[in-house]
C-alpha positions in Angstrom: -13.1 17.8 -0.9 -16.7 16.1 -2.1 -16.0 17.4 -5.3 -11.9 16.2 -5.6 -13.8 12.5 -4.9 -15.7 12.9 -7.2 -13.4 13.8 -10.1 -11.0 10.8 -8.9 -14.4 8.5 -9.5 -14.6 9.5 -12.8 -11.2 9.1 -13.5 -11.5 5.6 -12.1 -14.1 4.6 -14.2 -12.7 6.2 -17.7 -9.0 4.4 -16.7 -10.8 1.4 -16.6 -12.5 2.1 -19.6 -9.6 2.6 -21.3 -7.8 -0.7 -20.5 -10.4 -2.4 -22.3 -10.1 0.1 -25.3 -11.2 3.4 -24.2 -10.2 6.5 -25.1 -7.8 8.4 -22.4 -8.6 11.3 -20.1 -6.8 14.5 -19.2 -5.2 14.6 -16.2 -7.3 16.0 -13.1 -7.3 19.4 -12.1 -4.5 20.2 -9.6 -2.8 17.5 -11.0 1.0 17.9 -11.9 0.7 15.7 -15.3 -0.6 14.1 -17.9 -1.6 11.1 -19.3 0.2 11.4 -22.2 2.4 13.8 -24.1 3.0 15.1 -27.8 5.4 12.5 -28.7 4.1 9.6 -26.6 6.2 9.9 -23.9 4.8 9.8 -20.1 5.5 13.7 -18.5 7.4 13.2 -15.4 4.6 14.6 -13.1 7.4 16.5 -11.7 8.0 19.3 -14.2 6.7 22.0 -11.4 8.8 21.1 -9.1 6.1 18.7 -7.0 5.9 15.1 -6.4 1.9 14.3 -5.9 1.9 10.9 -3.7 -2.0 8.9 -3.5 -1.7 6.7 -0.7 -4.8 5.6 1.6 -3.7 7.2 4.8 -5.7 4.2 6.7 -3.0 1.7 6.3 -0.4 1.5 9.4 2.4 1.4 9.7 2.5 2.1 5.7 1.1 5.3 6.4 -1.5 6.7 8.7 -3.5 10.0 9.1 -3.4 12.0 12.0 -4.6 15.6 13.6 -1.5 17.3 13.4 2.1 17.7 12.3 3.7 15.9 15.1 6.7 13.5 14.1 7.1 15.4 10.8 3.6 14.5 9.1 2.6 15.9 5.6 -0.7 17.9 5.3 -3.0 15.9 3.1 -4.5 18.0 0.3 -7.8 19.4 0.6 -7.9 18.8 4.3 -7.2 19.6 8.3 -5.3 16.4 8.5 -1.9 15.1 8.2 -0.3 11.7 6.6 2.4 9.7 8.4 4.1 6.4 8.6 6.7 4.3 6.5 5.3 5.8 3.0 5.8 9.4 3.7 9.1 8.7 5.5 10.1 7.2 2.1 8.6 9.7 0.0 10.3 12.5 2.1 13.3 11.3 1.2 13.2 10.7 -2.2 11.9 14.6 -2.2 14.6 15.7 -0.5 17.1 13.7 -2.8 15.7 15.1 -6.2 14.7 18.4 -4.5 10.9 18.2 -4.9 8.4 19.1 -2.2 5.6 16.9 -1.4 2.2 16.4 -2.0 -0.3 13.5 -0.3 -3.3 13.0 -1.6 -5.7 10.1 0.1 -7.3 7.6 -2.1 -8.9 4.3 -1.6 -7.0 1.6 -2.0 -8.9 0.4 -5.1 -8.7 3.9 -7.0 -4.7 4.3 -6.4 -3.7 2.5 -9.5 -6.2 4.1 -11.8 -5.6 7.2 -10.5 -1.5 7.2 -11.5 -2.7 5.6 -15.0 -4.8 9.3 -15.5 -2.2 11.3 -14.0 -4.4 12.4 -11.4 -1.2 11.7 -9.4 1.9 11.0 -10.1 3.1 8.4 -7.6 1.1 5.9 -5.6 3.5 4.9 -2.7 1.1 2.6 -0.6 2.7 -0.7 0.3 1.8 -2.1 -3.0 3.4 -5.7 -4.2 4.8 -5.2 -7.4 2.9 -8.7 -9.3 2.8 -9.0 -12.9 -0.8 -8.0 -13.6 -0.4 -4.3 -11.4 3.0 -3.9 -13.4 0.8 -4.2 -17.0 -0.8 -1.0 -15.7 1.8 0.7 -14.7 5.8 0.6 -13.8 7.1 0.7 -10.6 10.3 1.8 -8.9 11.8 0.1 -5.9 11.6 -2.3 -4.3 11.6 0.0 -1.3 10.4 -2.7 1.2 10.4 -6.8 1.3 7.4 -7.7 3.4 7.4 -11.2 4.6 3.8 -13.0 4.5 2.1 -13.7 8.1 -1.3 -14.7 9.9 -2.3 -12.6 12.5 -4.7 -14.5 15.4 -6.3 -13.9 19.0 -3.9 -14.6 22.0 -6.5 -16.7 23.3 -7.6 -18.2 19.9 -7.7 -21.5 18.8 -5.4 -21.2 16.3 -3.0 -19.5 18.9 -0.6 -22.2 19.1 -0.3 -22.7 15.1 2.9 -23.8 13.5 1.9 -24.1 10.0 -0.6 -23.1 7.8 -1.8 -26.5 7.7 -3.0 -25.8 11.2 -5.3 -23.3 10.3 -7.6 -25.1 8.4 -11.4 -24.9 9.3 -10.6 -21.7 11.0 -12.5 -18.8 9.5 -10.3 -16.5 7.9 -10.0 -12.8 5.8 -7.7 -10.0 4.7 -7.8 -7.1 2.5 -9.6 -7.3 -1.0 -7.1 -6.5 -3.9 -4.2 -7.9 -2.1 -2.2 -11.1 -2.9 -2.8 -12.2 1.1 -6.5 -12.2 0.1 -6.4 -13.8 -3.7 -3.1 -16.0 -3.2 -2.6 -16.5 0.2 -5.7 -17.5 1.8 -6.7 -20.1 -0.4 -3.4 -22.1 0.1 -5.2 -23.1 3.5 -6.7 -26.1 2.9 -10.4 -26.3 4.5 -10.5 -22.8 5.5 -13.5 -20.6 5.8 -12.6 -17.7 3.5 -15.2 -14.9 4.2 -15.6 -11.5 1.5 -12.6 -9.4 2.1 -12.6 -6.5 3.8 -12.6 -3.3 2.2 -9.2 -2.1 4.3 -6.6 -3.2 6.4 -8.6 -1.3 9.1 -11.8 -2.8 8.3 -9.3 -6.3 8.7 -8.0 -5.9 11.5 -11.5 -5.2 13.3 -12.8 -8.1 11.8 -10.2 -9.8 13.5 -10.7 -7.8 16.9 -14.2 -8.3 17.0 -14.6 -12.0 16.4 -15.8 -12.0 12.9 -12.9 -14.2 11.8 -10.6 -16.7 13.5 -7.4 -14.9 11.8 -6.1 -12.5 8.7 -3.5 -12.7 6.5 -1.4 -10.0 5.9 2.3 -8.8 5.5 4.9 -8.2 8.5 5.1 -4.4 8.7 1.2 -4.0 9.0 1.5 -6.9 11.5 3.8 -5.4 13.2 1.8 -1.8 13.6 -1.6 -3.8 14.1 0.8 -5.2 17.5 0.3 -1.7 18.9 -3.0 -0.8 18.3 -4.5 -4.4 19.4 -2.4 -6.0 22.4 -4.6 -9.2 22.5 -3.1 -10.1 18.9 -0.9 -12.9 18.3 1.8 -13.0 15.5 1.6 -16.4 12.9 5.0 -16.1 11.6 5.5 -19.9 9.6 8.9 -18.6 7.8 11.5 -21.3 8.2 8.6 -24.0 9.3 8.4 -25.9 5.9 4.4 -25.2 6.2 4.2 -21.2 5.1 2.8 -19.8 2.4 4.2 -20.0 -1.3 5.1 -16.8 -2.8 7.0 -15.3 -5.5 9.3 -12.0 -5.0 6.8 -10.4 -7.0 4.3 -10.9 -3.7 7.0 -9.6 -1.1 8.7 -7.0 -3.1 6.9 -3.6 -2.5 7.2 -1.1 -4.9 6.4 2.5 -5.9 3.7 2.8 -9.2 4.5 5.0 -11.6 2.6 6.1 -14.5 3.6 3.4 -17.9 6.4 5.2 -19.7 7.4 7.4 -16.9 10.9 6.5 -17.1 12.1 9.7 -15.9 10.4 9.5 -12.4 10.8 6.2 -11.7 14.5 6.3 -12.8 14.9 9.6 -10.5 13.3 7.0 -7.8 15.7 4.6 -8.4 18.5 6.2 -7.8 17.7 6.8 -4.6 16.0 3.4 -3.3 19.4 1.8 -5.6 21.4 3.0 -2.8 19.5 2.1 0.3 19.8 -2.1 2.1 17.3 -4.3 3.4 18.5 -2.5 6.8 17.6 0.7 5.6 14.4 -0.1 4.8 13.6 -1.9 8.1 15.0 0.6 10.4 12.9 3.5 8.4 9.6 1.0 9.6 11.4 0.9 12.8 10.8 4.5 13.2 6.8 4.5 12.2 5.7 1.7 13.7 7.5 3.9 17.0 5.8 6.9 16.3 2.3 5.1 15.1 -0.9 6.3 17.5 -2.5 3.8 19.0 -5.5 4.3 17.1 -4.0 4.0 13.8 
C-alpha cells in the first residue's frame, strides 16, 4: 500500500509538472489507461472492462470508509477496508448501466485531480464543483448533484441564532483547503477570522467540534451527514434570506472528472446521469446519509 502512495506522489508531482510544460507520464501500474494514445485521443480507461474511481473515502456523506461490506460497500484496493456513501452509490450505478465493475481507489483530496490527468485512475467521483479552472484540467460528466452552500455552527454558539452571513462577522471561521467554501465563500464575510484550512472535511468538522473555530463553511449533503456524527451542530442555512453567499452554478454543480479528451467515458456517464432529476439525486443522499456510521 506504502508503495501505491508512493507512485500516486510521483504522479502528482510530474502532472503538475506537466501543466507548466512538462513532459507526460505513463499511466500507473494497475491502472486501466493512459495518458495519451497513438492518435491523441484520451483511452477510455474502460477498455478492460473496469471503471477505476479515486475518491477520498474520509468525506461523508460523499463517501466514507468502513470495516466491512455492510450496506453494499466496495472493497478499496490494496486494503481490508470498504468505501461507501453517495459517490459509490452513484458510481454503482453508472457500472451497472454500462456493465463495468468497480474499482475504489483512496486518494487525498489534493492528488485526485492529478491523478485522473496521469491516468492513474480513470474517474475521480468525490463531490467535486465543477469551476472553470478544475474543468482546464480535466472534463467532467454530470452534474450528478447540486449542493446548496451553508455554515455549519455550535447549538450553543454565538453565532447560533444567525440569519445572514452578515451576522457572522468577527466570528472565527474555516473549511476545507481546495474548495470554493474555503477560497470563495469565506471571504464574502465581512470581518471574519479566516484561519488556514483544514486539510479535510474531517479535519473541519473537528475543528468545529472542538472549539478551534466559531463555524465552517461547507455544502448541504456534508452538512447534512456531519448532523449525525455531531448532534451539538447547528445548520446556517441563509438560502432565500437575501444575505447568503454568492455563487455561480459552477460552485453548486458537482460533477464527475474525467481525464481531458476522454469523451467516450464521460459521454458513457452522461447518458446515464442525463436521465436521472434533482429528486433522484437527493433521494440517492437520502439513502447514505441513512446508512452513514456515526463515526464517519
Amino acid at each position: 500500500m506504502k508503495k501505491f502512495f508512493a507512485l500516486v506522489l510521483a504522479l502528482a508531482m510530474t502532472a503538475s509538472l506537466a501543466a507548466c510544460g512538462g513532459s507526460s507520464t505513463p499511466a500507473a501500474s494497475g491502472s486501466s489507461s493512459s495518458p495519451s494514445s497513438a492518435d491523441g485521443a484520451a483511452p477510455s480507461g474502460v477498455e478492460d472492462g473496469v471503471l477505476t474511481v479515486a475518491m477520498e473515502c474520509g468525506y461523508a456523506p460523499y463517501n466514507w470508509s468502513q470495516p466491512d461490506d455492510s450496506n453494499n460497500a466496495v472493497p478499496i484496493r490494496d486494503t481490508n477496508e470498504y468505501a461507501n456513501g453517495y459517490d459509490v452509490m452513484m458510481a454503482k450505478k453508472l457500472c451497472e448501466a454500462n456493465g463495468w465493475k468497480l474499482e475504489i481507489v483512496r486518494l487525498e483530496w489534493e492528488s485526485l485531480v492529478p491523478a485522473v490527468q496521469s491516468g492513474a485512475v480513470d474517474a475521480v467521483i468525490a463531490g467535486q464543483s465543477m469551476t472553470a479552472e478544475r474543468a482546464e484540467q480535466v472534463d467532467f460528466a454530470g452534474p450528478y448533484l447540486f449542493a446548496s452552500i451553508i455554515c455549519l455552527t455550535k447549538a450553543d454558539s454565538a453565532f447560533a441564532n444567525a440569519k445572514g452571513i452578515s451576522d457572522l462577522a468577527g466570528g472565527s471561521c474555516t473549511s476545507q483547503q481546495g474548495t470554493i467554501w474555503y477560497e470563495t465563500c469565506l471571504p464574502q464575510i465581512e470581518g471574519a477570522d479566516i484561519r488556514t484550512a483544514a486539510e479535510s472535511a474531517p479535519a473541519m468538522l473537528m475543528a468545529l467540534e472542538t472549539g478551534a473555530v466559531d463555524f465552517v463553511c461547507t455544502d448541504m449533503p456534508t452538512a447534512q451527514g456531519a448532523m449525525v456524527a455531531y448532534p451539538d451542530f447547528k445548520l446556517l442555512n441563509f438560502s432565500g434570506s437575501g444575505d447568503d453567499f454568492t455563487v455561480s452554478d459552477e460552485d453548486v454543480n458537482i460533477g464527475i472528472s474525467v481525464m481531458k479528451g476522454n469523451t467516450v467515458l464521460k459521454d458513457a456517464m452522461n447518458s446515464v446521469l442525463s436521465g436521472m432529476t434533482t429528486d433522484d439525486f437527493n433521494d440517492l443522499m437520502a439513502q447514505a446519509v441513512a446508512v452513514q456510521p456515526i463515526g464517519a
